[in-house]
VEXZA-716804 format. One record per residue (C-alpha): residue in one letter; x, y, z; residue number from 1. Coordinates in nm, 4 decimals, always signed. Layout:
<recs>
[a [X Y Z] NUM]
...
</recs>
This chain:
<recs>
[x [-2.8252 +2.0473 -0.7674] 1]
[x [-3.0738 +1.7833 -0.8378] 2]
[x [-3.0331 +1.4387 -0.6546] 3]
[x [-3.0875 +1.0991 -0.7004] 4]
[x [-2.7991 +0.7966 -0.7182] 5]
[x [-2.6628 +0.6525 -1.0461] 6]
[x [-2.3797 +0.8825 -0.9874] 7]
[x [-2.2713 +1.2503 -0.9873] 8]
[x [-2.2945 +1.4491 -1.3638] 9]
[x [-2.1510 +1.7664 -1.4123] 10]
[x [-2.2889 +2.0138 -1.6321] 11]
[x [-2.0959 +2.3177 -1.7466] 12]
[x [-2.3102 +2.5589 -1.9303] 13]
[x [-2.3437 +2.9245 -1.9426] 14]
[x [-2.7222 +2.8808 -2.1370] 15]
[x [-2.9187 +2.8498 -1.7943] 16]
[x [-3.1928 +2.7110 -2.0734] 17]
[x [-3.0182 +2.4787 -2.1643] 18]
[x [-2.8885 +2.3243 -1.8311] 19]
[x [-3.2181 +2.3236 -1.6900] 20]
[x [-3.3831 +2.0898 -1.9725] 21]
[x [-3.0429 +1.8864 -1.9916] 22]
[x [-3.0561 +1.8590 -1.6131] 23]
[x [-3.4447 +1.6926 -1.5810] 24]
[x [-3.3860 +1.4587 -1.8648] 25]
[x [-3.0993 +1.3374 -1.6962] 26]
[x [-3.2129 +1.3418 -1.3370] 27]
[x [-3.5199 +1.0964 -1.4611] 28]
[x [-3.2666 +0.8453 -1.5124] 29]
[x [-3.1653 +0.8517 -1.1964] 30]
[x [-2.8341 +1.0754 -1.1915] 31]
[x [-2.7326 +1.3419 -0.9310] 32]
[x [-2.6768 +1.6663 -1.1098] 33]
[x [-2.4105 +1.9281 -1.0300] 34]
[x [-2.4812 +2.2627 -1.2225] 35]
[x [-2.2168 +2.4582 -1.3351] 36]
[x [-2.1729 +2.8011 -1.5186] 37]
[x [-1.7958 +2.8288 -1.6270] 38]
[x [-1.4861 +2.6454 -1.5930] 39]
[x [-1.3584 +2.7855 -1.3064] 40]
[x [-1.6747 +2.6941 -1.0692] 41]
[x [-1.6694 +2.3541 -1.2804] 42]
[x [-1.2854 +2.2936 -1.1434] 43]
[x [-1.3776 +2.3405 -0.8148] 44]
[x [-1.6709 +2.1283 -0.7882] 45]
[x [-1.4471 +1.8411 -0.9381] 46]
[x [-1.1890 +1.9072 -0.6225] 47]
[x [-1.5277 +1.9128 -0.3791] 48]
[x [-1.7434 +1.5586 -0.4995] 49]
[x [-1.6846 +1.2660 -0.6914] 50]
[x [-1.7551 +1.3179 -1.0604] 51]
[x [-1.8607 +1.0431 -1.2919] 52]
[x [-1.9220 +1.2004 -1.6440] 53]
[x [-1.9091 +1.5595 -1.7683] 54]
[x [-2.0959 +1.7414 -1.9818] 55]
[x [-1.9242 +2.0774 -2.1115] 56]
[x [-2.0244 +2.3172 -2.3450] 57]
[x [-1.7289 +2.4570 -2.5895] 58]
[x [-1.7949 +2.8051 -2.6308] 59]
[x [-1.7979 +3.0152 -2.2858] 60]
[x [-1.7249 +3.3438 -2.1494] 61]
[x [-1.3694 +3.3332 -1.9906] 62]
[x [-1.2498 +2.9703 -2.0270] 63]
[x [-1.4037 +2.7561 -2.2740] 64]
[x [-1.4784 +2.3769 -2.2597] 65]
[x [-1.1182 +2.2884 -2.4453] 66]
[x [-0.9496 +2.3750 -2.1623] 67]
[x [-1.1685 +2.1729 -1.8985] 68]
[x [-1.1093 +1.9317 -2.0998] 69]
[x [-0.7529 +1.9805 -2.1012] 70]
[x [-0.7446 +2.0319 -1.7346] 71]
[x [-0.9570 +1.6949 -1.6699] 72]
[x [-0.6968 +1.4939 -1.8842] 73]
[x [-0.3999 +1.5958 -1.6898] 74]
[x [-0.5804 +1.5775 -1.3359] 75]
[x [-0.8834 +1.3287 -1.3934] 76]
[x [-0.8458 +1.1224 -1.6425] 77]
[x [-1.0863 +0.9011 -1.5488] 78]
[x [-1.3806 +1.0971 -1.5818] 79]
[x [-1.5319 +1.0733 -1.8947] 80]
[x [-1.5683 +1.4241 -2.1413] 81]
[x [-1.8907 +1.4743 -2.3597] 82]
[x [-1.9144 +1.8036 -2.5358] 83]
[x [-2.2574 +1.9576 -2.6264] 84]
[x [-2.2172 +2.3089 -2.7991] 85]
[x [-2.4388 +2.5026 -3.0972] 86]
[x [-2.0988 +2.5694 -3.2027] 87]
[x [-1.9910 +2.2751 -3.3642] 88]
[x [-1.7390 +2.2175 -3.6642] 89]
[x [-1.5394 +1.9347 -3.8085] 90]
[x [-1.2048 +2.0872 -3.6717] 91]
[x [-1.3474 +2.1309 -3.2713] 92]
[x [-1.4713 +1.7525 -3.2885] 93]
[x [-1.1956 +1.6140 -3.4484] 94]
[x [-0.9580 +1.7594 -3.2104] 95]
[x [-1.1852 +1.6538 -2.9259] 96]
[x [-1.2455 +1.3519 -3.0576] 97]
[x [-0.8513 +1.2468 -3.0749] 98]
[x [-0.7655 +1.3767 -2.7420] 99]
[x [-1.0285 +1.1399 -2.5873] 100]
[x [-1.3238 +1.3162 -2.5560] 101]
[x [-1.6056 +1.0713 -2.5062] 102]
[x [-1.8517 +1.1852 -2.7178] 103]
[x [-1.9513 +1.5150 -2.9416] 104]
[x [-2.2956 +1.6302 -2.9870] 105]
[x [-2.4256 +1.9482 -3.2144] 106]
[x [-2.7650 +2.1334 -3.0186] 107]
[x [-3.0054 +2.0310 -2.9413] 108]
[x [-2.8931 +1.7179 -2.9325] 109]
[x [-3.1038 +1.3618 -2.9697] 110]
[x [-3.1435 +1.3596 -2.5790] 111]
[x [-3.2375 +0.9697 -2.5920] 112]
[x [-2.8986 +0.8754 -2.7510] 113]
[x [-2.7353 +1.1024 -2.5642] 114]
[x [-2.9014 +0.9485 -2.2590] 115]
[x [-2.7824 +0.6129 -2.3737] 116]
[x [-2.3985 +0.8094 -2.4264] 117]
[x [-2.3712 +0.9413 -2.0385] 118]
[x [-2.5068 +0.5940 -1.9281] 119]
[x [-2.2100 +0.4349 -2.1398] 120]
[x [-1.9889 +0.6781 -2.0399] 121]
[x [-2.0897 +0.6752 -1.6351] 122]
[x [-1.9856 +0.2728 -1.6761] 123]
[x [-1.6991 +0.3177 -1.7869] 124]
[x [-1.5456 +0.5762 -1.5422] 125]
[x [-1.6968 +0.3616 -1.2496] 126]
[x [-1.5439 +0.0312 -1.4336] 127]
[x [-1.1650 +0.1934 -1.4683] 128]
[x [-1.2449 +0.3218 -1.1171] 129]
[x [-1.3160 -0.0361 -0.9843] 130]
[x [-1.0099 -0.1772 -1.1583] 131]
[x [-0.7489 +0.1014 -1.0278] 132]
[x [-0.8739 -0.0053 -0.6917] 133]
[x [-0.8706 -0.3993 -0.7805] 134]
[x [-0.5322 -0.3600 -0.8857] 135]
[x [-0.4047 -0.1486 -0.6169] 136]
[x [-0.5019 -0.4026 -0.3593] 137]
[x [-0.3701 -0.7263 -0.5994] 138]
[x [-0.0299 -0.5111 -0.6128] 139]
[x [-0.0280 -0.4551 -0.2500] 140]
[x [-0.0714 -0.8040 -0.1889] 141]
[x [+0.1507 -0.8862 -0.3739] 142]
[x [+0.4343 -0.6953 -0.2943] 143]
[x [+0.3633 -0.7438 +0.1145] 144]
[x [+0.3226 -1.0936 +0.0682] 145]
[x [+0.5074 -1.2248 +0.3495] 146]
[x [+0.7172 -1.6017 +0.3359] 147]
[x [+0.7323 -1.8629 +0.6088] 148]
[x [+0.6364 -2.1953 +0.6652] 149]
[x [+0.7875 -2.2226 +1.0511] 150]
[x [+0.5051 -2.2452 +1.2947] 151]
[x [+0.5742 -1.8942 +1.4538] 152]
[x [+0.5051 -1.7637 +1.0926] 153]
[x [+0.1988 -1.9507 +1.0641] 154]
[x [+0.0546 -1.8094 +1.3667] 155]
[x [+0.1532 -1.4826 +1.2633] 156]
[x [-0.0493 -1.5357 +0.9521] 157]
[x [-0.3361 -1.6589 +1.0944] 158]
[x [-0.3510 -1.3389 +1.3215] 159]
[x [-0.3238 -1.1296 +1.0070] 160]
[x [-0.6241 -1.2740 +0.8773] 161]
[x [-0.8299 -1.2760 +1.2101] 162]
[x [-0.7675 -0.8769 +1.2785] 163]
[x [-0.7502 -0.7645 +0.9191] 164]
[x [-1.0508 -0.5911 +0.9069] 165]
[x [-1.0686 -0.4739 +1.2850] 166]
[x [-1.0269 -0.0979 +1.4220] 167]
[x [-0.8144 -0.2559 +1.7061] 168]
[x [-0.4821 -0.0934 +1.7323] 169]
[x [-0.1854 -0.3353 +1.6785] 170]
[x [+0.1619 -0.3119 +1.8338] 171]
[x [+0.4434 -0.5058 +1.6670] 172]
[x [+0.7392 -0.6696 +1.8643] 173]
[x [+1.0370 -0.7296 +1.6696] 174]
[x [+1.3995 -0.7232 +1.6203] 175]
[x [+1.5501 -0.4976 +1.3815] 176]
[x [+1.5159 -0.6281 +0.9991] 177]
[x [+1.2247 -0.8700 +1.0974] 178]
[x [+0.9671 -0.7040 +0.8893] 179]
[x [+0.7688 -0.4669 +1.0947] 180]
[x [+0.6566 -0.2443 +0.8528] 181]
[x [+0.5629 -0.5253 +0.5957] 182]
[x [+0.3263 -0.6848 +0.8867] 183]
[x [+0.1551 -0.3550 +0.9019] 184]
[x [+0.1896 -0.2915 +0.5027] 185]
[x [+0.0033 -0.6547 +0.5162] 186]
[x [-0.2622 -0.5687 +0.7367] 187]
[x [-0.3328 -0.2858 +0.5482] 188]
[x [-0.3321 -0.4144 +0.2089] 189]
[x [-0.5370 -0.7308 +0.3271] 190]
[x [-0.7447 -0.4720 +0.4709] 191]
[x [-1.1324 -0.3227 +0.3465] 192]
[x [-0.8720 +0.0232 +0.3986] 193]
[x [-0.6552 -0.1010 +0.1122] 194]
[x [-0.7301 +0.1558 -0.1144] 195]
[x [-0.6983 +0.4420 +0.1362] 196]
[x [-0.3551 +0.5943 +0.2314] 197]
[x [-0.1251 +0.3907 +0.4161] 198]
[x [+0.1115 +0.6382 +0.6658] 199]
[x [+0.4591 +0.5328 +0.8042] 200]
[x [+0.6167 +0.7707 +1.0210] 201]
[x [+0.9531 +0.6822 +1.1826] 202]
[x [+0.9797 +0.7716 +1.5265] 203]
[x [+1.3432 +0.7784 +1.5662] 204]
[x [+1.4412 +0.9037 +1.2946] 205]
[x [+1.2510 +1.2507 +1.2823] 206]
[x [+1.3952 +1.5188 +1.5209] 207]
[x [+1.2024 +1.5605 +1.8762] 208]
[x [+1.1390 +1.9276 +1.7932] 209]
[x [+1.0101 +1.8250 +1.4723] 210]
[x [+0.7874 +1.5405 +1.5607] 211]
[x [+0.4694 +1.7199 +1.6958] 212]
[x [+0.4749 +1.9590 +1.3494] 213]
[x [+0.4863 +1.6277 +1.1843] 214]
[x [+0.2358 +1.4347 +1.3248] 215]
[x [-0.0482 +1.6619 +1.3549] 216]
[x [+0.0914 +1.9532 +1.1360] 217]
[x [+0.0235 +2.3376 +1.1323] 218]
[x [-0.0931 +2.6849 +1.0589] 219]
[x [+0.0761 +2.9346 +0.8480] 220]
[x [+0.2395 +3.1459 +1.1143] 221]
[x [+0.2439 +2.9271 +1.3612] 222]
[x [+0.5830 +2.9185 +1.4136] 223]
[x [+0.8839 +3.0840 +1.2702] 224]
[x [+0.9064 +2.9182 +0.9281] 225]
[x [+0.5654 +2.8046 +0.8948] 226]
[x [+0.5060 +3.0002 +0.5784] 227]
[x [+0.1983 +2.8148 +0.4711] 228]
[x [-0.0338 +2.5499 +0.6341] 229]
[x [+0.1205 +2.2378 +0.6741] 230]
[x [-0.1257 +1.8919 +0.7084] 231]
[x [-0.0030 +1.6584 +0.9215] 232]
[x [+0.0487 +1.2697 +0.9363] 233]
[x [-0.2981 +1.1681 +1.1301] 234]
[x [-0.4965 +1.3938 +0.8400] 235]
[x [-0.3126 +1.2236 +0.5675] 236]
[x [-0.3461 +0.8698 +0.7626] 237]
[x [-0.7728 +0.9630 +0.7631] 238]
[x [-0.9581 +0.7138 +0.6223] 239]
[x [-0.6564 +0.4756 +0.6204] 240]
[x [-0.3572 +0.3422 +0.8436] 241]
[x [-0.1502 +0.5258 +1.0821] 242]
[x [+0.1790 +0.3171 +1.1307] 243]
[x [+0.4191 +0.4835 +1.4204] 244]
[x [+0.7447 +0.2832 +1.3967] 245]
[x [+0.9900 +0.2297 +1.6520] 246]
[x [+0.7215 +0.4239 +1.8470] 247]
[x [+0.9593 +0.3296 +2.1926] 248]
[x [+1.1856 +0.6102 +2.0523] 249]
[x [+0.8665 +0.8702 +2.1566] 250]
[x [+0.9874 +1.1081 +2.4138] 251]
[x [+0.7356 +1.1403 +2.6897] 252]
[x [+0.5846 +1.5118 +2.6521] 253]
[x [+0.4449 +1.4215 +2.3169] 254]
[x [+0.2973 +1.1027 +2.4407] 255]
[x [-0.0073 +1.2322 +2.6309] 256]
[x [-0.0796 +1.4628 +2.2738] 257]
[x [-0.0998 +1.1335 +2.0953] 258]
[x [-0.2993 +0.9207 +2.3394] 259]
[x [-0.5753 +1.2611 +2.3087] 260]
[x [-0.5802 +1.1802 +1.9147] 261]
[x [-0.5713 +0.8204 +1.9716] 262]
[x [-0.9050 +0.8086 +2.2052] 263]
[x [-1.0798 +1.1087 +2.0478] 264]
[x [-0.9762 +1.0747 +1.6598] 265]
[x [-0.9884 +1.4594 +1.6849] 266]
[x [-0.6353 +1.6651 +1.6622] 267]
[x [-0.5376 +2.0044 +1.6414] 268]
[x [-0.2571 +2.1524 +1.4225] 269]
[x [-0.0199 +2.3772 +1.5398] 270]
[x [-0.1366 +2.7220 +1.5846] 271]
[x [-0.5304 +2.6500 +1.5736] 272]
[x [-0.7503 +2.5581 +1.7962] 273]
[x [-1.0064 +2.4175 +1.5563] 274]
[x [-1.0749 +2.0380 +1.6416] 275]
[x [-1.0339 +1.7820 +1.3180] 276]
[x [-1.1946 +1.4842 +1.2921] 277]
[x [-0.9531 +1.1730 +1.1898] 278]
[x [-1.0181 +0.8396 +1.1456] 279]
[x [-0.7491 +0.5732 +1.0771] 280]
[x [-0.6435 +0.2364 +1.2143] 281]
[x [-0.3666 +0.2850 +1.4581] 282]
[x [-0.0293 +0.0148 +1.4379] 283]
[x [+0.2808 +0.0486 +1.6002] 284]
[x [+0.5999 -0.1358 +1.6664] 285]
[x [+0.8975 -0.1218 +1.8802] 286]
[x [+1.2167 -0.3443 +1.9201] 287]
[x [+1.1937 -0.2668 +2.2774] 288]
[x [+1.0522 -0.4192 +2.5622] 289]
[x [+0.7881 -0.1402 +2.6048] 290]
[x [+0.6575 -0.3030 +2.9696] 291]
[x [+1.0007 -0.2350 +3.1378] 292]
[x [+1.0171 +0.1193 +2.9744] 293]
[x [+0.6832 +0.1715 +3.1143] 294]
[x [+0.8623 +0.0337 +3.4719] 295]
[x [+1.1201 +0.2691 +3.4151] 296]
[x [+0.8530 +0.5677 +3.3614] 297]
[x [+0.9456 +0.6491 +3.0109] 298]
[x [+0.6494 +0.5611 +2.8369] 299]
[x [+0.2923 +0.6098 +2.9572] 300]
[x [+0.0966 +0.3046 +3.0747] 301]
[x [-0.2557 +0.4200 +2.9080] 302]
[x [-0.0712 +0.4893 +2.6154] 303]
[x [+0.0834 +0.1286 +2.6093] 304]
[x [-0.2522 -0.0455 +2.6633] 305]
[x [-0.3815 +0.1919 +2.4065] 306]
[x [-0.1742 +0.0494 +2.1851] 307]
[x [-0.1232 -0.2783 +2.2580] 308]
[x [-0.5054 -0.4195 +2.2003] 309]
[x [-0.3556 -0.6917 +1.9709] 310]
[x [+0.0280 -0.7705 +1.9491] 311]
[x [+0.1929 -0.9518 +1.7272] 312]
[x [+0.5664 -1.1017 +1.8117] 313]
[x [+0.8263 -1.1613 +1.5073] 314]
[x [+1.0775 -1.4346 +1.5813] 315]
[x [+1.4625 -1.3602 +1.4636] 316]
[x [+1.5606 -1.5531 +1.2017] 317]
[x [+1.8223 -1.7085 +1.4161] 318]
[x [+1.4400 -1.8782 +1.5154] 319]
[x [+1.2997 -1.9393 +1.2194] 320]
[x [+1.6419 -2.0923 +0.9979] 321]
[x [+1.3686 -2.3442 +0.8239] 322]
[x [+1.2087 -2.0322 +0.6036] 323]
[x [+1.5876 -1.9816 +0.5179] 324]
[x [+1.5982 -2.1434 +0.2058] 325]
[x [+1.2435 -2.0314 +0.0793] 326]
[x [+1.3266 -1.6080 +0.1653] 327]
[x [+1.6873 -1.7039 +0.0026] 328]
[x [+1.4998 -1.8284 -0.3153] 329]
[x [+1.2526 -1.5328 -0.3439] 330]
[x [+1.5177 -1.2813 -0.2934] 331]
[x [+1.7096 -1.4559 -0.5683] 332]
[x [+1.4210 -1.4284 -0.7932] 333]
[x [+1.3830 -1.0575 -0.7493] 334]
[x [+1.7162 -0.9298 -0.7879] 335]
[x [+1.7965 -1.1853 -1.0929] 336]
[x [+1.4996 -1.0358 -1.2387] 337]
[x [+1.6269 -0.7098 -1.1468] 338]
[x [+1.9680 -0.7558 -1.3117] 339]
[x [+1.8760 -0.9615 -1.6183] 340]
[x [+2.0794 -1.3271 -1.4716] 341]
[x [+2.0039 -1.6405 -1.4043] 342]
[x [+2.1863 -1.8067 -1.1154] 343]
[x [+2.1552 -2.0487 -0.8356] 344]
[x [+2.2810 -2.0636 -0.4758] 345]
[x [+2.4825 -2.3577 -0.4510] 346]
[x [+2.4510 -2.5857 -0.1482] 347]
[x [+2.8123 -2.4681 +0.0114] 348]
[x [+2.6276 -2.0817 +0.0259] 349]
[x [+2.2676 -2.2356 +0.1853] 350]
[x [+2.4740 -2.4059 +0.4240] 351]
[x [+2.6554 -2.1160 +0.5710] 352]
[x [+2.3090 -1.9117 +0.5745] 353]
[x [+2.2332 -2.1677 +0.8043] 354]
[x [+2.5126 -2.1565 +1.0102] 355]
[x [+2.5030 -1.7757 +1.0515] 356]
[x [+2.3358 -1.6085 +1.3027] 357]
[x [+2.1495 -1.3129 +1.0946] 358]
[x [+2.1697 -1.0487 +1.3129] 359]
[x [+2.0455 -0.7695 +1.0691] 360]
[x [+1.7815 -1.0884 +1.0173] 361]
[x [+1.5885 -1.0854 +0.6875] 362]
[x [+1.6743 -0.7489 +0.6009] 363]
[x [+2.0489 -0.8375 +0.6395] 364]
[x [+1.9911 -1.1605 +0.4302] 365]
[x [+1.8059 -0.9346 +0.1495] 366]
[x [+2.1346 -0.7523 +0.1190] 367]
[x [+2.3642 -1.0529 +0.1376] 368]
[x [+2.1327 -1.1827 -0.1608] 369]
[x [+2.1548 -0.8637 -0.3607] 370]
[x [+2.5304 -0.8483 -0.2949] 371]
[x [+2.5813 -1.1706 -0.4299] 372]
[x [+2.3744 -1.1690 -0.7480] 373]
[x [+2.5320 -0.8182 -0.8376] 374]
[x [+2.9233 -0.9754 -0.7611] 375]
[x [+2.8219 -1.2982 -0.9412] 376]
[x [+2.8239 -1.3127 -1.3479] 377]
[x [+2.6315 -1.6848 -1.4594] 378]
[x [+2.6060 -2.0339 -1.2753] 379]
[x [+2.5602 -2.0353 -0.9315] 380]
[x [+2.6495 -1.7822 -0.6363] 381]
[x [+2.9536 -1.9251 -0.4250] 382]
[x [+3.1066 -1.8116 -0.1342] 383]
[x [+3.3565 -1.5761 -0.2795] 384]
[x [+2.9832 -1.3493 -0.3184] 385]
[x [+2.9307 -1.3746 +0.0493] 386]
[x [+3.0416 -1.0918 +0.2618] 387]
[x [+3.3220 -1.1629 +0.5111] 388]
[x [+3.1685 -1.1594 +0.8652] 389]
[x [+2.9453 -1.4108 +0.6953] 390]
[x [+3.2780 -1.6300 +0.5926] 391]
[x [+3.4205 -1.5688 +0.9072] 392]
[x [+3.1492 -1.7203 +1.1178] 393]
[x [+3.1153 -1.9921 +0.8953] 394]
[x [+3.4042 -2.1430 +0.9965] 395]
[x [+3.3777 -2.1376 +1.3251] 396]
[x [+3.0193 -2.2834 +1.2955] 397]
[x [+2.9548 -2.4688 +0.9475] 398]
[x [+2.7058 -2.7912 +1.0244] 399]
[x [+2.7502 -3.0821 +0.8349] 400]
[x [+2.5371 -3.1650 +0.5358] 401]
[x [+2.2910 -3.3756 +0.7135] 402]
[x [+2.1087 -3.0804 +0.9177] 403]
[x [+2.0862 -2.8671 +0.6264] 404]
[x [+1.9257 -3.1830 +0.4430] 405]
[x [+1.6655 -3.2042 +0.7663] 406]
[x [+1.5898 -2.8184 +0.7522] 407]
[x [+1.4887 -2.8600 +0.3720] 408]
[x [+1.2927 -3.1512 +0.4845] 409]
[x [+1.1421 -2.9459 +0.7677] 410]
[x [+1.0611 -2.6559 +0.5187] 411]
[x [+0.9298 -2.8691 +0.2742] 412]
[x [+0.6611 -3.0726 +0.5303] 413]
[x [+0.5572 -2.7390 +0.6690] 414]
[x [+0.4509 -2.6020 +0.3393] 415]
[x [+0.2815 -2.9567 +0.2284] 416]
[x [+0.0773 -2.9388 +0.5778] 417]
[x [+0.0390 -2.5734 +0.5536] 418]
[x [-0.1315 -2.6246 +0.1477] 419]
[x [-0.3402 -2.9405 +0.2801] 420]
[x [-0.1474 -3.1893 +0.0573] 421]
[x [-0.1757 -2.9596 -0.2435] 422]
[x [+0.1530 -2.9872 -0.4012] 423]
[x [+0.0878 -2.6981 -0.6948] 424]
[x [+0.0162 -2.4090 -0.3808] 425]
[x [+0.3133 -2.5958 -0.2058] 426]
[x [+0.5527 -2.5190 -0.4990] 427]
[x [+0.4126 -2.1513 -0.5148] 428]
[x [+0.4876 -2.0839 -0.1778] 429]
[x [+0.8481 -2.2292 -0.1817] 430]
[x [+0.9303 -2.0519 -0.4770] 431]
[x [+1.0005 -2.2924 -0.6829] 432]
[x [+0.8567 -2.4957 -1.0235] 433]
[x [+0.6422 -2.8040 -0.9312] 434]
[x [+0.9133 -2.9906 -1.1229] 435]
[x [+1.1148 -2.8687 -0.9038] 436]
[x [+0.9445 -2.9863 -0.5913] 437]
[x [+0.9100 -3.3129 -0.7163] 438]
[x [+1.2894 -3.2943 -0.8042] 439]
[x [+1.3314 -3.2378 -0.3385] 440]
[x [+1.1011 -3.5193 -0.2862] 441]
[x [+1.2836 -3.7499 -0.4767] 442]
[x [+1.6142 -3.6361 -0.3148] 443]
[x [+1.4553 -3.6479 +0.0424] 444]
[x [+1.3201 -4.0055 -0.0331] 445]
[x [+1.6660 -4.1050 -0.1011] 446]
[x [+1.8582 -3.9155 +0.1388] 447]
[x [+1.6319 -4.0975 +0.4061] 448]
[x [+1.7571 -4.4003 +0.2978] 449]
[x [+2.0609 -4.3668 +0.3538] 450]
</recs>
């Protein structure tokens, strides 16, 4: 291998000739160069280091330079295919040519264009690269964009931003249906980790017997069953986020395992004692009050404090009925979109989603939304969409029109103080058309008259 730092070519040859001259000229220009003498060695240096162009002869002993090519389309696509052969006819080119090869050249080739080719073609794998990653992190932002304009929210936001970037471990308080997991999805995605893996593992939902196996899987033969090795969450979390939820659910004889991985980023799998090396950002979250389960002796304190270097608390949405009509609006929007309609909620539905108490919270609202744009066919959703218990508590409770009035009010000067004024970003963040904006001002203007 010869080394320098404009990126990593690979050069599959059997002419050792031919790689050596092929290898200088490019190493002057400042490439690392991986040598390779078949296809088989060439696949497994392209599952070892990070490959930026290949250069492949076509006619080998064993497998020829069609099928790395046909191997690298399927698994790495991104990685640019030049073919240099003695071999060369109008039938081998074309049908490299059309399958995306990058470039064809008959030896020996004109080495200063086809320096000029592998610098071309080295920009362009490192350009797609940079995009994939670029829009990886624009999707995750945008799909764990979080909504709210109450204060609590806007605290919560400002954390998000503060920690982002740390290595602190976070612990998330929460009832169930808050939006745990899309805080952590959030701080990942916001995160200089956002395009490494992101691991959720439910506490409470995987077995106790199966949870260790899980976490920091396990040898073949380990245990009866374990017919082949087996990596585990922390290994697949390396590099990115590690997100225990419900991690309250955690039965005590695991816990001092996980605080060992926690301190030490080194585990063990099942049936080996060889030490790994992990590295990931740690968050948790509970909807239990994890200091009196400490009291009670069913959680460890050093694993608590482990955890809990920065906490974050999300209010019900009993708490937080102002962001009511802005999560109402963007759930609207998705599952309209979803179902190819166009509807409304009409002022008798928002009031009763302010009158009810959400106890499934945002997740339950989410599903009341989706209900009612799947039972509704055009206009606007009414309450024969709504579920009952929703009805039900609506008469006991429905507020009069002038507190639903203030609570769009309320919404509506949070996001204006929250943008600074700007009344574009204000609209964006309420879901809604600036037209539409201006439309609630007007009506607020009036209703204050009155």
């Amino acid at each position: 291998m010869i080394s320098n730092n404009n990126g990593k070519v690979l050069i599959v040859d059997d002419e050792p000739n031919a790689v050596r001259v092929l290898s200088a000229i490019l190493a002057e220009s400042g490439y690392n160069i991986i040598e390779s003498s078949g296809v088989d060695k060439a696949i497994g240096v392209l599952k070892k280091e990070d490959i930026v162009t290949i250069i492949t002869d076509l006619k080998m002993p064993g497998k020829d330079g069609l099928q790395l090519f046909e191997y690298c389309i399927e698994t790495y696509p991104d990685i640019p295919v030049i073919f240099l052969t003695a071999y060369g006819t109008v039938e081998s080119a074309v049908q490299a040519i059309t399958r995306g090869a990058f470039y064809y050249f008959i030896k020996p080739p004109d080495y200063p264009k086809l320096k000029s080719i592998v610098a071309r073609a080295t920009e362009q794998c490192q350009l797609k690269r940079e995009i994939k990653i670029l829009r990886s992190r624009l999707e995750g932002e945008k799909k764990y964009h979080i909504l709210g304009t109450s204060p609590e929210m806007l605290k919560i936001f400002e954390t998000i931003e503060a920690i982002k970037n740390s290595a602190s471990s976070v612990l998330i308080y929460g009832e169930t249906g808050t939006g745990k997991e899309l805080i952590a999805r959030a701080l990942h995605f916001k995160s200089f980790r956002s395009n490494m893996p992101f691991v959720a593992v439910n506490c409470a939902a995987i077995p106790e017997e199966l949870l260790e196996s899980e976490l920091f899987g396990y040898e073949k033969g380990a245990f009866t069953g374990a017919s082949s090795r087996r990596i585990g969450r922390f290994e697949e979390a390396s590099g990115g986020t590690l997100f225990l939820d419900e991690i309250g659910e955690l039965d005590i004889s695991l816990q001092a395992k996980l605080l060992r991985a926690f301190e030490e980023r080194e585990i063990e799998r099942l049936g080996s004692n060889k030490k790994i090396k992990v590295d990931f950002r740690l968050i948790s979250s509970t909807n239990r009050d994890l200091k009196k389960v400490v009291e009670n002796g069913n959680f460890r304190e050093d694993l608590f404090y482990r955890m809990n270097v920065v906490q974050i608390t999300l209010p019900p949405l009993l708490k937080r009925k102002n962001d009511i009509p802005l999560l109402a609006s963007e759930f609207l929007k998705e599952f309209c979109l979803r179902e190819n309609k166009i509807l409304k909620i009409s002022d008798e539905v928002m009031t009763i989603f302010n009158s009810y108490a959400w106890p499934g919270n945002i997740r339950e609202l989410r599903n009341v939304i989706e209900r009612a744009v799947v039972m509704t066919k055009k206009g606007s959703i009414t309450a024969k969409a709504l579920p009952d218990e929703l009805l039900t508590d609506a008469r006991q409770t429905v507020p009069s029109a002038k507190p639903l009035k203030d609570m769009q009010l309320q919404a509506i000067k949070d996001a204006l103080t929250e943008c600074n004024g700007n009344k574009a970003k204000t609209a964006r963040i309420l879901g809604i058309s600036r037209k539409a904006l201006y439309k609630k001002l007007e009506e607020i203007q009036l209703y204050k008259l009155q």
